[in-house]
PAFI-236737 format. One line per 5 residues: number of its first residue (from 1); their letters; for each residue x, y, z negated of N, C-alpha, C. Coordinates in nm, 4 decimals, always signed. Atoms other than C-alpha are relative to their C-alpha. Example, Ala and Ser with C-alpha at 12.3 -4.5 7.8 and 13.67 -1.06 7.14 Angstrom:
# PAFI-236737
1 = AS = +0.0890 -0.1190 +0.0000 +1.2300 -0.4500 -0.7800 +0.0900 +0.1200 +0.0000 ~ -0.0820 -0.1190 +0.0060 +1.3670 -0.1060 -0.7140 -0.0770 +0.1090 -0.0730
# end
This chain:
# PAFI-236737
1 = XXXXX = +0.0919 -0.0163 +0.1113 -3.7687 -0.1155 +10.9756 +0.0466 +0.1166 -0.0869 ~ -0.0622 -0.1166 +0.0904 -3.7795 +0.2057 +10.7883 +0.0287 -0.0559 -0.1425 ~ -0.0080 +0.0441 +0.1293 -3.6670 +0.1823 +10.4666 -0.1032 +0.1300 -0.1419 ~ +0.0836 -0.1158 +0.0940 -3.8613 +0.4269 +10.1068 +0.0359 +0.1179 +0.0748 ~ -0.0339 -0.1094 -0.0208 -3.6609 +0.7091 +10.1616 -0.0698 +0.0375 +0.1337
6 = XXXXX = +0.0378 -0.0261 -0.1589 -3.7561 +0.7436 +10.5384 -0.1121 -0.0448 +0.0070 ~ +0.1528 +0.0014 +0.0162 -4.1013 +0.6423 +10.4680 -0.0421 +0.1557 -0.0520 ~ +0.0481 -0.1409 +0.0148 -4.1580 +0.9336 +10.2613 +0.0371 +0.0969 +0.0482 ~ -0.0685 -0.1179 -0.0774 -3.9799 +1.1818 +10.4503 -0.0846 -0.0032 +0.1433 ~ +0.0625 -0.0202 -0.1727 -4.2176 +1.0775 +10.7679 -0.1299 +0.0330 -0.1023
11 = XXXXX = +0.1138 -0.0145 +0.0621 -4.5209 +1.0776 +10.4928 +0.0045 +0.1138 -0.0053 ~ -0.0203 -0.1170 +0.0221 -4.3904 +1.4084 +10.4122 -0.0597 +0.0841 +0.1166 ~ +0.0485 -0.0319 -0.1508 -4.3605 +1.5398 +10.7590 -0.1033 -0.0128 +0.0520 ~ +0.0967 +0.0014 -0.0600 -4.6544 +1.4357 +10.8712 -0.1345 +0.0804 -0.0380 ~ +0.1023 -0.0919 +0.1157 -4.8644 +1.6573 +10.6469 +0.0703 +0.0989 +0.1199
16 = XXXXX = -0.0026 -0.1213 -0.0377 -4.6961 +1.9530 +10.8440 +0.0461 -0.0051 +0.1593 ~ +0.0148 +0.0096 -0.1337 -4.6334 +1.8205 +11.2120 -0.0520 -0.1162 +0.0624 ~ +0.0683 +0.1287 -0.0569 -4.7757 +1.5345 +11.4492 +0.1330 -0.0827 +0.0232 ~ -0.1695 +0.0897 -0.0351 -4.5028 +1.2215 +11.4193 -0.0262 -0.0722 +0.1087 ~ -0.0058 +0.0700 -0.1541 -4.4178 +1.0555 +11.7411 -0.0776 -0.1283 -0.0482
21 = XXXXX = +0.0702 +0.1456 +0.0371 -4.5850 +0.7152 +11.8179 +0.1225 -0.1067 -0.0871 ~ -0.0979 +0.1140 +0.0351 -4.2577 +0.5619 +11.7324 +0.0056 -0.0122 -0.1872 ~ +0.0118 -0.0742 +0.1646 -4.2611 +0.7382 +11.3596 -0.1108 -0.0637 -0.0383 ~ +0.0978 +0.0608 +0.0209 -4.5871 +0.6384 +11.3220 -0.0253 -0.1342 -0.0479 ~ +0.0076 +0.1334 -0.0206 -4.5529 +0.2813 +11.4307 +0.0677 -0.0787 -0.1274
26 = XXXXX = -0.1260 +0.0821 +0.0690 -4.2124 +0.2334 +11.2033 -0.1141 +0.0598 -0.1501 ~ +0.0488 -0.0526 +0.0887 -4.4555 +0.4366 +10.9130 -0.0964 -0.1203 -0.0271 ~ +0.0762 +0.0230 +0.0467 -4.7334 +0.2586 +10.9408 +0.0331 -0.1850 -0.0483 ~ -0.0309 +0.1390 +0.0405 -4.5607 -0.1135 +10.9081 +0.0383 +0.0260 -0.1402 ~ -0.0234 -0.0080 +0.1610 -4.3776 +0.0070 +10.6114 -0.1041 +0.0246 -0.1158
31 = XXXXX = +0.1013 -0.0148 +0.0969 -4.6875 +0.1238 +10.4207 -0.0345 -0.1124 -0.0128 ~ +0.0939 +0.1629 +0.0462 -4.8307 -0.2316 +10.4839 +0.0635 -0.0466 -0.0650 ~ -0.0389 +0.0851 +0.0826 -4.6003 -0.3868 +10.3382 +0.0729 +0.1057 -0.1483 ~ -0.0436 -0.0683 +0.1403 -4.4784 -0.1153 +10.0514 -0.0791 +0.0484 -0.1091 ~ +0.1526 -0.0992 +0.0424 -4.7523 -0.0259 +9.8000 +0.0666 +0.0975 -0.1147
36 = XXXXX = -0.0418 -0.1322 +0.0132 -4.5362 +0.2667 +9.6405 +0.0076 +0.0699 +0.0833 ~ +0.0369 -0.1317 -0.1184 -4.5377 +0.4233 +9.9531 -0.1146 +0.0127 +0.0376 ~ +0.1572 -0.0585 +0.0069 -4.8795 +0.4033 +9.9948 -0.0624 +0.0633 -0.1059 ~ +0.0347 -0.1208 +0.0923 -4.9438 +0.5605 +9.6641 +0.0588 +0.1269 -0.0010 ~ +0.0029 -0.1581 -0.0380 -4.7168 +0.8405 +9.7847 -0.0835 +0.0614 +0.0601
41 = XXXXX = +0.0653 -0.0473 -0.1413 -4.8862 +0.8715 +10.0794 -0.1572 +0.0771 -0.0583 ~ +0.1441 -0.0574 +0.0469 -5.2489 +0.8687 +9.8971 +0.0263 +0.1299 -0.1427 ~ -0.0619 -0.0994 +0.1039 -5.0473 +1.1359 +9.6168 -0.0196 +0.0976 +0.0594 ~ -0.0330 -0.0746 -0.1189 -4.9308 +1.3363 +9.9197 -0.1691 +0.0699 +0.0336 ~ +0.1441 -0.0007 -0.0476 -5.2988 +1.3319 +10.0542 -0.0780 +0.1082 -0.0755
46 = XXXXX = +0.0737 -0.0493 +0.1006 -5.4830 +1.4236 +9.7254 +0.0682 +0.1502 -0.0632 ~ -0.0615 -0.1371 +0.0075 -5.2293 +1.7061 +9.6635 -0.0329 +0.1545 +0.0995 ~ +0.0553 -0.0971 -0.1601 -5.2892 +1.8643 +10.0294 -0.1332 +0.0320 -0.0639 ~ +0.1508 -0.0053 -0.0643 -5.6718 +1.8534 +10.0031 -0.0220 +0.0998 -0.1185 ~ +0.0402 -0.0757 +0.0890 -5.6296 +1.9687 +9.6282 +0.0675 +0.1750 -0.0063
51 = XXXXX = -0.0547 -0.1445 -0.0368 -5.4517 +2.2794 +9.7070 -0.0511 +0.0952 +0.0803 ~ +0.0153 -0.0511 -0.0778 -5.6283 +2.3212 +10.0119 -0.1364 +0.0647 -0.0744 ~ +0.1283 -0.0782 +0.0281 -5.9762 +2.3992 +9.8085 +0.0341 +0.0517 -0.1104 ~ -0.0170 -0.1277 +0.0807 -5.7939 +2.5807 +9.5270 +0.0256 +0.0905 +0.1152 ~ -0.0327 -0.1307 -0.1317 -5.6311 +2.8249 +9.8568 -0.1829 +0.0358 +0.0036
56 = XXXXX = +0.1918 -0.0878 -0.0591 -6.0696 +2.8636 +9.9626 -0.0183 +0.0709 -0.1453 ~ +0.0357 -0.0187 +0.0872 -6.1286 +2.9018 +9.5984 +0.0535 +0.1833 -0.0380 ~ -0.0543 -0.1108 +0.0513 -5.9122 +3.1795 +9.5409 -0.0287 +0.1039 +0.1038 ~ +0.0460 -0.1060 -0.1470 -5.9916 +3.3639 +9.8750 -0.1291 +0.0624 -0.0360 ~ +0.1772 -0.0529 -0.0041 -6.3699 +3.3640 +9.8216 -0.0005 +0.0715 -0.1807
61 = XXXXX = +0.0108 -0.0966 +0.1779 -6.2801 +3.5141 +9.4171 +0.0595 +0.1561 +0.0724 ~ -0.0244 -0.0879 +0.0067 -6.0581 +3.7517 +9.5812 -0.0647 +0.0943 +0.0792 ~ +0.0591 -0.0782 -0.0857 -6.2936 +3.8504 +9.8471 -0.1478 +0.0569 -0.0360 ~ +0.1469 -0.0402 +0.0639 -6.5908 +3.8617 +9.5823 +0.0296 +0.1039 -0.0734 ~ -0.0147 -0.0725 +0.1177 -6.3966 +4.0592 +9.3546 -0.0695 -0.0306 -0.1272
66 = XXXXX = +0.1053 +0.0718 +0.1518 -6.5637 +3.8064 +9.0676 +0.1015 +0.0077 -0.0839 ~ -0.0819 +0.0277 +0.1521 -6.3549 +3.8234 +8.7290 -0.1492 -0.0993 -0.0909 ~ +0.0653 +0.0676 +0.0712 -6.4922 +3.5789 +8.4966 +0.0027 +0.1019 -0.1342 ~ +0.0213 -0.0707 +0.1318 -6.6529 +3.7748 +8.1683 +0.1561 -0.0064 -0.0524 ~ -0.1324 +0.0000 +0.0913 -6.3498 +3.6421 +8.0079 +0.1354 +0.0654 +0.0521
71 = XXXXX = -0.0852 -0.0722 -0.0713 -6.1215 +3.7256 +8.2312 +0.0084 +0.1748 +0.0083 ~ +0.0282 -0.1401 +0.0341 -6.2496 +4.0884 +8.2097 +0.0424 +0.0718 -0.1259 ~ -0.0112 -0.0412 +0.1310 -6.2654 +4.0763 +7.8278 +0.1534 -0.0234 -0.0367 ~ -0.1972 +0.0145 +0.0536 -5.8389 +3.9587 +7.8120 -0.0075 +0.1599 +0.0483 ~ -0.0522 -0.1023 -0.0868 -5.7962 +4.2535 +8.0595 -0.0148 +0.0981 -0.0489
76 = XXXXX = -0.0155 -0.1104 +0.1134 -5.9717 +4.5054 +7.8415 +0.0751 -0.0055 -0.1333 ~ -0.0929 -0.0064 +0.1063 -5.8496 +4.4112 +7.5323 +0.1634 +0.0154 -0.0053 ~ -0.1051 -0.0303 -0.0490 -5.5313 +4.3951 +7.6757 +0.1066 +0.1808 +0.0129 ~ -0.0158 -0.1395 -0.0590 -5.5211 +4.7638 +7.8075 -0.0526 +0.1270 -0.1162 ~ +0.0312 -0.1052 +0.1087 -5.6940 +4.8943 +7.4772 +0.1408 -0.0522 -0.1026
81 = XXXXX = -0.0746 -0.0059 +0.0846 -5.4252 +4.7563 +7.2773 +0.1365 +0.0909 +0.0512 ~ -0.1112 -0.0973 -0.0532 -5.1383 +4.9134 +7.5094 -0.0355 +0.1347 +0.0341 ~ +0.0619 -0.1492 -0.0433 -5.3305 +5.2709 +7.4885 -0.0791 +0.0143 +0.0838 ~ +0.1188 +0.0165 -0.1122 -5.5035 +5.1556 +7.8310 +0.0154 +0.1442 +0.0582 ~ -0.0387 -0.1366 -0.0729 -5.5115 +5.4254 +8.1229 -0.0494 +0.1159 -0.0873
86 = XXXX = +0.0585 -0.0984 -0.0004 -5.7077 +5.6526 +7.9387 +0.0797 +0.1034 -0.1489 ~ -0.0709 -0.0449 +0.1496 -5.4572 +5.6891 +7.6188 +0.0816 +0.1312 +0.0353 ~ -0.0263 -0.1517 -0.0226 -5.3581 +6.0600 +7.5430 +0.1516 -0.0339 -0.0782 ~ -0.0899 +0.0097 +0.0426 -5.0073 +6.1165 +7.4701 +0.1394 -0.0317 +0.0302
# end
C-alpha cells in the first residue's frame, strides 16, 4: 500500500508520463481510501488544464498581436515619460 508521499509523487508523475498498471493499481486504491490525495489529485488536474488555456491564451494574443487599449496606454505613457524613442538629446 502506497503511502501520501508516494501517492503524490505518482499523481505528480502521471501528469507528465503514462504510470505502469502496477502504479496505477497501488494509486488508485490509495485515492479511495485517502481524500487529501484526491484533492491533490483534483488540485493537480485543475492546475494542468488551468495553465494549459492560459499557454492557448497567450499564443493566440501573441499571434494576434492584440494589446489591450490599456495595455497600450501603460506602454505609451510609459515611453513618454522616459523621453520615449523619439526624445532628442
Amino acid at each position: 500500500m502506497l503511502n501520501c508521499k508516494q501517492a503524490s509523487r505518482l499523481v505528480s508523475e502521471g501528469q507528465d508520463r503514462t504510470l505502469s498498471w502496477r502504479e496505477r493499481w497501488g494509486l488508485r486504491m490509495h485515492l479511495w481510501m485517502c481524500s487529501n490525495c484526491r484533492r491533490f489529485e483534483r488540485q493537480i488536474r485543475l492546475m494542468r488544464r488551468a495553465f494549459s488555456m492560459l499557454s492557448r491564451r497567450a499564443e493566440e494574443d501573441s499571434a494576434s498581436g492584440a494589446l489591450s487599449t490599456d495595455a497600450r496606454e501603460r506602454i505609451r505613457k510609459s515611453l513618454d515619460d522616459k523621453g520615449g524613442p523619439d526624445a532628442h538629446g
